[in-house]
C-alpha positions as CSV (number, residue, x, y, z in Angstrom):
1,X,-15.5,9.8,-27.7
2,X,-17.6,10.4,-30.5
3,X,-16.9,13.0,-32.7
4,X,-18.8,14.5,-36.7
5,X,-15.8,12.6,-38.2
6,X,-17.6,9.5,-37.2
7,X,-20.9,10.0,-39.1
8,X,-21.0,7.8,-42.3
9,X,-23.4,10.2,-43.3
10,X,-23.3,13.6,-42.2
11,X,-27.0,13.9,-41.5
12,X,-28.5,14.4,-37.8
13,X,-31.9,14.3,-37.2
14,X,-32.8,17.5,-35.4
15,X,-34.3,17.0,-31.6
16,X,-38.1,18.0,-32.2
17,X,-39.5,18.7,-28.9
18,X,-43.3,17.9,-28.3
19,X,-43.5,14.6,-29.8
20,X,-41.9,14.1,-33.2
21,X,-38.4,12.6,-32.2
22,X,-39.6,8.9,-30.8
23,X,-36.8,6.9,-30.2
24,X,-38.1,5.0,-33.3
25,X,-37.2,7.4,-35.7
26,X,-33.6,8.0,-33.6
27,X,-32.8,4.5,-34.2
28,X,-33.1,4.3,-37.6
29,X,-31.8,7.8,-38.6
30,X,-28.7,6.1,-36.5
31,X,-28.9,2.8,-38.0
32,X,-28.5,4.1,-41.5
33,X,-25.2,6.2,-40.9
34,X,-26.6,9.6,-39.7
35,X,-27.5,11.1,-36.0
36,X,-30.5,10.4,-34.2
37,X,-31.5,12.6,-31.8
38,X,-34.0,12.5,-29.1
39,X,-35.5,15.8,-27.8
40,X,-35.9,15.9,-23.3
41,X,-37.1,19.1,-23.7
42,X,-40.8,19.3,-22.0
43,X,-40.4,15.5,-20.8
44,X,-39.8,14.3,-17.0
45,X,-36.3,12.7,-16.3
46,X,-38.4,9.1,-16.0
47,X,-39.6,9.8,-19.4
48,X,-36.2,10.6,-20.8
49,X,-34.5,7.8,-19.2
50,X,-36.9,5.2,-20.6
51,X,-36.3,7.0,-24.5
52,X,-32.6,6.6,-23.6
53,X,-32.4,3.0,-22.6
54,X,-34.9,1.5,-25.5
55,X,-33.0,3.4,-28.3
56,X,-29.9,1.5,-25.9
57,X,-31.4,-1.3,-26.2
58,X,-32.2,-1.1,-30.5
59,X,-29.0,0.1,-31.3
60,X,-25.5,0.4,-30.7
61,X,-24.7,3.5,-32.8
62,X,-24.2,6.9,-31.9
63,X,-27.2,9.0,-30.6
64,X,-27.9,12.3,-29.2
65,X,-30.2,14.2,-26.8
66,X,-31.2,17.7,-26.6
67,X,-31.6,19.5,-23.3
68,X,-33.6,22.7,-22.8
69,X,-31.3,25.5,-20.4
70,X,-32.7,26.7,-18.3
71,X,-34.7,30.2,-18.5
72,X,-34.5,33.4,-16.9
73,X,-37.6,33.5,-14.6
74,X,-38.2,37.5,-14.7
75,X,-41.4,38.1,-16.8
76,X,-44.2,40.3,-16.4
77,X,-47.2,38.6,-14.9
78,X,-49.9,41.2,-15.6
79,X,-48.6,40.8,-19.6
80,X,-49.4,36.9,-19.4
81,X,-52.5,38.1,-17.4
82,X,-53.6,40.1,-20.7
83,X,-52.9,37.3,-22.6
84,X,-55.1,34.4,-20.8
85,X,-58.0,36.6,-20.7
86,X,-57.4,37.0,-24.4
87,X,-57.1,33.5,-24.6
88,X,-60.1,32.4,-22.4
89,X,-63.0,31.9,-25.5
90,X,-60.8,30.0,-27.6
91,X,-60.3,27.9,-24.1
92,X,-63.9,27.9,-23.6
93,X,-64.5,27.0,-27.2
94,X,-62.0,23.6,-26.6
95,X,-63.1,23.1,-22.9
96,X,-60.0,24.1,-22.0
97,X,-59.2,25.6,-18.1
98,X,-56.2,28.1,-18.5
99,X,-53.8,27.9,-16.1
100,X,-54.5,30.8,-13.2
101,X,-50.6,31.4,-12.6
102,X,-47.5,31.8,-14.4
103,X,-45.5,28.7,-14.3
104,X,-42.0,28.5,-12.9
105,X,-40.0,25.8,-14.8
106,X,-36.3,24.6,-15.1
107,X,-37.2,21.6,-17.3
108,X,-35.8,19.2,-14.6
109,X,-32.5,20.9,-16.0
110,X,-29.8,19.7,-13.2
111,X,-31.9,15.9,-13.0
112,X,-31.9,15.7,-16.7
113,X,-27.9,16.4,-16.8
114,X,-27.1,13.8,-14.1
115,X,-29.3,11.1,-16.2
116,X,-27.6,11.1,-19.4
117,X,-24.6,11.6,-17.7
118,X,-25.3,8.3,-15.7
119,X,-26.7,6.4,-18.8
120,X,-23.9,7.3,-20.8
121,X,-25.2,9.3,-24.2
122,X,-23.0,9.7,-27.0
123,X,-24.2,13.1,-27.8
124,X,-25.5,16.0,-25.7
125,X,-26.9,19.3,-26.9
126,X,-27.8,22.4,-25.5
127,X,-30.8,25.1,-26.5
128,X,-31.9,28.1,-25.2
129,X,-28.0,29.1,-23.3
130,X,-25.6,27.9,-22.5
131,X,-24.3,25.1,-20.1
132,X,-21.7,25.9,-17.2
133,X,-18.1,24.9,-17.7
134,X,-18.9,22.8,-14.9
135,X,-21.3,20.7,-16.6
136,X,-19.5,20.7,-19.9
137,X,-16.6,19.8,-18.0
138,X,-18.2,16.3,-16.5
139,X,-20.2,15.4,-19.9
140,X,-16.5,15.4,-21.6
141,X,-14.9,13.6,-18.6
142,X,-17.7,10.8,-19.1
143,X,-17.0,10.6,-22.8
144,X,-19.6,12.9,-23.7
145,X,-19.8,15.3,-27.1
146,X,-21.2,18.3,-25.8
147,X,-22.9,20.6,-28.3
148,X,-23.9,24.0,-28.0
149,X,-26.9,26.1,-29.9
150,X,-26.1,29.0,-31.6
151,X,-27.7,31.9,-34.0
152,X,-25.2,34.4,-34.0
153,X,-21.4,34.4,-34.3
154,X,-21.5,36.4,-31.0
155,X,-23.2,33.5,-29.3
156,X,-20.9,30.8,-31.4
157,X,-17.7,32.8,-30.2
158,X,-19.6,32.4,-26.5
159,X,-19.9,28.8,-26.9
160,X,-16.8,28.0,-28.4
161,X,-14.7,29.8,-24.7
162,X,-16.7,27.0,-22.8
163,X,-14.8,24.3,-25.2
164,X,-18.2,22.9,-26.3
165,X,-17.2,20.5,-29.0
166,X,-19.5,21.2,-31.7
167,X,-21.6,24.1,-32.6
168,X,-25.2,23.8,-33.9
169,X,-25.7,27.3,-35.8
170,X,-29.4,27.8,-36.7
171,X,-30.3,30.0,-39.0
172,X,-33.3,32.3,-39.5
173,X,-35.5,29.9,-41.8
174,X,-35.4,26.8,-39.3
175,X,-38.8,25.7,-38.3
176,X,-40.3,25.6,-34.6
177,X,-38.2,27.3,-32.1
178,X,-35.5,30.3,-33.0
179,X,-32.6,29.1,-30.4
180,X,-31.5,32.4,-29.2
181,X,-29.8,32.9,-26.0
182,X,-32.4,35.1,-24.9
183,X,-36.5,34.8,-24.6
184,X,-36.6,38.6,-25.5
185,X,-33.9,38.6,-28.5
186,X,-35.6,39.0,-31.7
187,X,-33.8,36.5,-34.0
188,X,-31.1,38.0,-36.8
189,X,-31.7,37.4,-40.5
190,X,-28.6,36.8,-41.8
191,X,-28.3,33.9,-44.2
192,X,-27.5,30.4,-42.8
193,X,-24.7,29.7,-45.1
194,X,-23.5,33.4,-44.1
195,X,-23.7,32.7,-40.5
196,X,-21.8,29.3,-40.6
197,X,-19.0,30.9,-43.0
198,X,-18.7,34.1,-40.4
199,X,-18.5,31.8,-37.7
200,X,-16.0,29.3,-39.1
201,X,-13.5,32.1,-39.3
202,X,-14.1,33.5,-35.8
203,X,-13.5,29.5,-34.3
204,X,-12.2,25.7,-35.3
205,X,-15.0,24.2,-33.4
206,X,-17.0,21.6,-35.7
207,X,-20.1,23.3,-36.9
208,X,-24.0,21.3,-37.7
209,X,-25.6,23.9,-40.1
210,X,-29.2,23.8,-39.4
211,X,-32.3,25.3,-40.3
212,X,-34.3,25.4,-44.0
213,X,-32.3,23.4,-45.5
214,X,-34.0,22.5,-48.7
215,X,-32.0,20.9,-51.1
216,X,-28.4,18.8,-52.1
217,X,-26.7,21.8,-53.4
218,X,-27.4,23.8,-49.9
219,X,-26.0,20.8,-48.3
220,X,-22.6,21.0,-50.7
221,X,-22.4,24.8,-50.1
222,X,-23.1,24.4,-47.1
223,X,-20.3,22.1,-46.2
224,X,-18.0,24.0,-48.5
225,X,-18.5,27.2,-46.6
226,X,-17.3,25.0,-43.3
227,X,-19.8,23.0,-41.8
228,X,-18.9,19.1,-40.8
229,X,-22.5,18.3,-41.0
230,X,-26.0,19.4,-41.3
231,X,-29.2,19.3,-39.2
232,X,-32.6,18.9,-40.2
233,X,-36.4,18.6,-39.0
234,X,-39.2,18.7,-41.4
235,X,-37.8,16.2,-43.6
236,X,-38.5,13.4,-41.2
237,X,-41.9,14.9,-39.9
238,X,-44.1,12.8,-41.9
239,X,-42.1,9.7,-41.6
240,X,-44.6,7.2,-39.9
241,X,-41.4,6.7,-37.3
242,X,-41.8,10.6,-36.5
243,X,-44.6,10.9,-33.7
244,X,-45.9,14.4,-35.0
245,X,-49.2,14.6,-34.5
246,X,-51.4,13.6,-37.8
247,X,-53.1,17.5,-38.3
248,X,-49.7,18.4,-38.0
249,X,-48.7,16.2,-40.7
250,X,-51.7,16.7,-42.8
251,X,-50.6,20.4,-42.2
252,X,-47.9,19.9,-44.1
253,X,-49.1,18.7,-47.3
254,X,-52.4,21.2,-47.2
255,X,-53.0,23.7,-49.7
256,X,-53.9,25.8,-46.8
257,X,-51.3,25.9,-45.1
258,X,-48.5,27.4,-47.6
259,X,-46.7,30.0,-45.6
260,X,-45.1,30.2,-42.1
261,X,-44.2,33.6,-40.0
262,X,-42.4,34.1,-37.0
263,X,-44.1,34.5,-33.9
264,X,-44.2,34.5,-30.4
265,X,-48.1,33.6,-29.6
266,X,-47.5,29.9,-29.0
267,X,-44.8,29.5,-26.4
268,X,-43.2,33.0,-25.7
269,X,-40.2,32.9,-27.6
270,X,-40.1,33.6,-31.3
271,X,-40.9,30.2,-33.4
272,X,-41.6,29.5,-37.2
273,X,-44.8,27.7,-37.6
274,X,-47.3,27.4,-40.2
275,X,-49.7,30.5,-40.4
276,X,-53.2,29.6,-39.1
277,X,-55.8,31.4,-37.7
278,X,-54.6,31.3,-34.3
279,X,-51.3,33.4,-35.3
280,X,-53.4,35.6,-37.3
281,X,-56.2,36.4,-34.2
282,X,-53.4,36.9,-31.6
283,X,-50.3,38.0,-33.1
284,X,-48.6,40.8,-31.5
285,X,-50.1,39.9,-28.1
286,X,-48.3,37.2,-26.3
287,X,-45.5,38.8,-24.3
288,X,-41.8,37.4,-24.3
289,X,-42.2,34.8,-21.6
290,X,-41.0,31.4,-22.0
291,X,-41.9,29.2,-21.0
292,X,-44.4,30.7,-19.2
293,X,-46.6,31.3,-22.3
294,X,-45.8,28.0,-23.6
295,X,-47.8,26.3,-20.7
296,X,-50.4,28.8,-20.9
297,X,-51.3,27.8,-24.4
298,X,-50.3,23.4,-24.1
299,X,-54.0,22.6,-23.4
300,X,-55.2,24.6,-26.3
301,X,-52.4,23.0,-28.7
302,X,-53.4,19.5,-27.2
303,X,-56.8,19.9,-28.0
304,X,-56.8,21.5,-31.2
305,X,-54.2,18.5,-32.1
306,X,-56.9,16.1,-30.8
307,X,-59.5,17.6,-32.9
308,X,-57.7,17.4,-36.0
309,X,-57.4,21.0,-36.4
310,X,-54.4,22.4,-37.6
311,X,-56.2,25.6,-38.5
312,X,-56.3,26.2,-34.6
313,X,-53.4,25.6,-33.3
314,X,-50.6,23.5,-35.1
315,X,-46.8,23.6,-34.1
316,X,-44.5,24.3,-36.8
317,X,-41.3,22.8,-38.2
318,X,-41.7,23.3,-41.9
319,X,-40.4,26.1,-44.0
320,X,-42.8,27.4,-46.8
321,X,-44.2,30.3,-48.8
322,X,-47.3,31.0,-50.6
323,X,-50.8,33.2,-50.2
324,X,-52.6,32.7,-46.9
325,X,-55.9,31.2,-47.3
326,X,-58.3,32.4,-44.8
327,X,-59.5,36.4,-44.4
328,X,-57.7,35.9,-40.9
329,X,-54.4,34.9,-42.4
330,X,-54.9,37.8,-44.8
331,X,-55.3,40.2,-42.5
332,X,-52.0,38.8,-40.7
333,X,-50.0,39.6,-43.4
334,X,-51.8,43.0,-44.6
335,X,-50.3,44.2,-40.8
336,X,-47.0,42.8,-40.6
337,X,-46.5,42.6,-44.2
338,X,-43.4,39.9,-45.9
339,X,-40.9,40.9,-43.1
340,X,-42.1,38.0,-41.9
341,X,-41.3,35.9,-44.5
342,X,-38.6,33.0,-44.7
343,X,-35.5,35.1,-46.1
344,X,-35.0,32.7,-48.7
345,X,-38.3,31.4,-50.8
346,X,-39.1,28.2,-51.4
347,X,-38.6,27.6,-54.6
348,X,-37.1,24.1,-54.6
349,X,-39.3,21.6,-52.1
350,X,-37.1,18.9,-49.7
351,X,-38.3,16.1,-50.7
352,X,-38.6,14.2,-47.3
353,X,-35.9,11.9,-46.0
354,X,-34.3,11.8,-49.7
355,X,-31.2,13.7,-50.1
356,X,-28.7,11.7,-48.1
357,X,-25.6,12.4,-49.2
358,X,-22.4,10.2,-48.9
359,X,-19.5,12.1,-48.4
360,X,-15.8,11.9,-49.0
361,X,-12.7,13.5,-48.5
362,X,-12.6,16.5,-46.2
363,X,-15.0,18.3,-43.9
364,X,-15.1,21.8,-45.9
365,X,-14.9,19.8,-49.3
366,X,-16.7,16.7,-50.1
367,X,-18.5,15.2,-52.9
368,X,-22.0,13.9,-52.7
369,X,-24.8,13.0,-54.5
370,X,-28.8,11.9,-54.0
371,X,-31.1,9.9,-55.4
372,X,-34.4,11.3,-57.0
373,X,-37.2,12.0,-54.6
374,X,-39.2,9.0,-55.9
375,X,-36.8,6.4,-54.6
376,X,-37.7,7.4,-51.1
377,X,-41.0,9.2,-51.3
378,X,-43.4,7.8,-54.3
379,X,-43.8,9.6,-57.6
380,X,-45.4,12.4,-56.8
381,X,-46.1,15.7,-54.6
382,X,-49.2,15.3,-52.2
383,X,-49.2,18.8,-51.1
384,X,-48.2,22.3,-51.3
385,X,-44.7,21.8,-48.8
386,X,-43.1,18.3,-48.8
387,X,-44.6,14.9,-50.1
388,X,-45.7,12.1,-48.2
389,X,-42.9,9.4,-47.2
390,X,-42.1,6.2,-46.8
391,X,-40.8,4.8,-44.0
392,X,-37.1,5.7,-42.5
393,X,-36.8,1.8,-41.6
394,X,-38.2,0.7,-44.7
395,X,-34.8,1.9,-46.4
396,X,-31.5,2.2,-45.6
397,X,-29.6,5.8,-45.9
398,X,-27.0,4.8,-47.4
399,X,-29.1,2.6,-50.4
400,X,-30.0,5.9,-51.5
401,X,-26.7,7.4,-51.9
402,X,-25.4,7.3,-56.0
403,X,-22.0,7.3,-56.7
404,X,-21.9,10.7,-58.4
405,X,-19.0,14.0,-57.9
406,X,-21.7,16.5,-57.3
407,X,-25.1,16.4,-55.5
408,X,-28.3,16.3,-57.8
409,X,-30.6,18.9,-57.6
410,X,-33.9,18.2,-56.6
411,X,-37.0,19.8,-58.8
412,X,-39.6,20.0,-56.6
413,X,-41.9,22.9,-58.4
């Protein structure tokens, strides 16, 4: 069975649900020594199976996919009520028809499990909850390496009595979705590298540090501090293999997009995107329902992303501060002032799908190093976040590794 140890690089793409993980982009994360992961989250079990079997078919290295758990179904119906209504010009405005009722929605959960039982995936990760022992059970029996998604070290400590065998521990600056256990839990801030030391000593169970990871020396510490590998999203989103959506990736390089808050107002559940206009009108409104809200607002997200308007509606996987740009966005952050603000600024950029480290030795001590961010990504910053990049399959991981004792900074500013 697969296991971290394996990894020639400790690297795993993280599963971005709503497009960005094509099986493209898991093959050659795979093919050059890290993880790959595919994201089922939001896609029918045909869908899934046929991103299984051609990432099958490219590759014979390890690969993972991500499965949503299912949610509780309790919410209050005349709170999403409020909401469409408050919703319905910005619907008009796209041509969009809101949907009337609240959906009910397991994400083909139980289907979803059978297939990658069936197919046979290396990897399998859980978000949102927890799995049953039952179902950890059989995805170990088949070979299986189940891994569980957790932002406290209450929820780790949960995860590790099901004898999951790794831990994904988010921390509070990870883009998109927060991975709470809860749809109502507001997300705690303690500092990633805090959060995978505290729950190192509370359990043995491999740990993937993920979430706003920005440079080589976070990736040392860290591993130092316990981690066997590390997760991460936005540094693969403008990657031609990544199918974001191209506003989304223009997004990312804009002037005006240079800060991201946490919010509920695009799927229910508390998220990190890019501050836009659409956060700034309707903050505070949506209620805690996921994914009830999340279908509510699809239609509005696909259109905007149609138009080319990331000002709208964009999804958001990148971690960044700066000034909002709009009297909107300014009046956002005049009302909920820089608590919502990533706990740690961004004062060194990740250069995207650069720092791939080669490690040695130990899982809590290892030596690594990177090459500059112009070996993978041009000579120069296109933006106010992360540059734009060349192509995962246009080099290979491990070309980019130097043979150095300590990671090289990267100066981004």
């Amino acid at each position: 069975m697969f296991t971290l140890t394996h990894l020639a690089i400790p690297i795993i793409a993280a599963p971005m649900a709503g497009g960005p993980s094509t099986p493209d982009l898991v093959v050659h994360v795979s093919q050059a020594g890290g993880l790959g992961f595919l994201a089922a989250g939001y896609k029918t079990p045909d869908a899934t199976a046929r991103q299984i079997q051609e990432v099958q078919h490219r590759t014979k290295r390890p690969f993972g996919v991500n499965l949503f758990v299912p949610q509780s179904q309790r919410f209050d119906e005349n709170a999403i009520a409020a909401y469409r209504a408050r919703l319905q010009s910005t619907a008009s405005k796209y041509g969009v028809e809101l949907p009337k009722a609240p959906r009910i929605d397991n994400d083909w959960y139980d289907d979803k499990i059978n297939l990658v039982i069936s197919l046979g995936v290396p990897v399998v990760s859980f978000t949102f909850g927890l799995p049953s022992p039952s179902v950890v059970a059989q995805l170990q029996t088949a070979g299986t390496y189940a891994v569980a998604t957790v932002t406290t070290v209450a929820e780790a400590e949960a995860a590790a009595s099901l004898g999951v065998d790794g831990l994904c521990v988010q921390g509070p600056d990870a883009g998109g979705h927060r991975a709470t256990f809860h749809v109502d839990d507001e997300p705690e801030p303690l500092p990633l590298v805090d959060l995978v030391k505290a729950v190192s000593l509370r359990t043995d169970t491999p740990i993937i540090a993920a979430g706003g990871i920005q440079t080589g020396d976070q990736v040392t510490d860290l591993l130092e501090r316990g981690a066997a590998a590390v997760q991460l999203g936005t540094a693969f989103l403008r990657s031609p293999e990544s199918g974001a959506k191209p506003a989304h990736k223009d997004a990312l390089v804009s002037q005006q997009f240079t800060r991201t808050v946490v919010t509920r107002v695009f799927s229910g559940r508390t998220a990190r995107p890019l501050l836009n206009d659409f956060i700034a009108d309707h903050e505070g409104h949506a209620p805690a329902a996921y994914p009830q809200v999340h279908h509510l607002t699809s239609g509005l997200r696909a259109a905007a992303g149609k138009e080319g308007n990331p000002k709208a509606s964009p999804s958001g996987q990148v971690l960044g501060t700066g000034r909002p740009q709009t009297n909107r966005q300014q009046g956002y952050c005049a009302r909920y002032g820089p608590r919502r603000e990533p706990s740690t600024p961004l004062t060194r950029r990740l250069a995207a799908v650069s720092h791939w480290l080669r490690l040695t030795g130990s899982a809590r001590s290892r030596s690594a190093a990177a090459l500059p961010y112009r070996d993978a990504c041009g000579d120069r910053w296109s933006g106010a976040l992360i540059p734009a990049c060349r192509s995962v399959s246009g080099m290979s991981l491990l070309a980019l590794i130097a043979s150095q004792d300590r990671v090289q900074g990267f100066n981004g500013d």
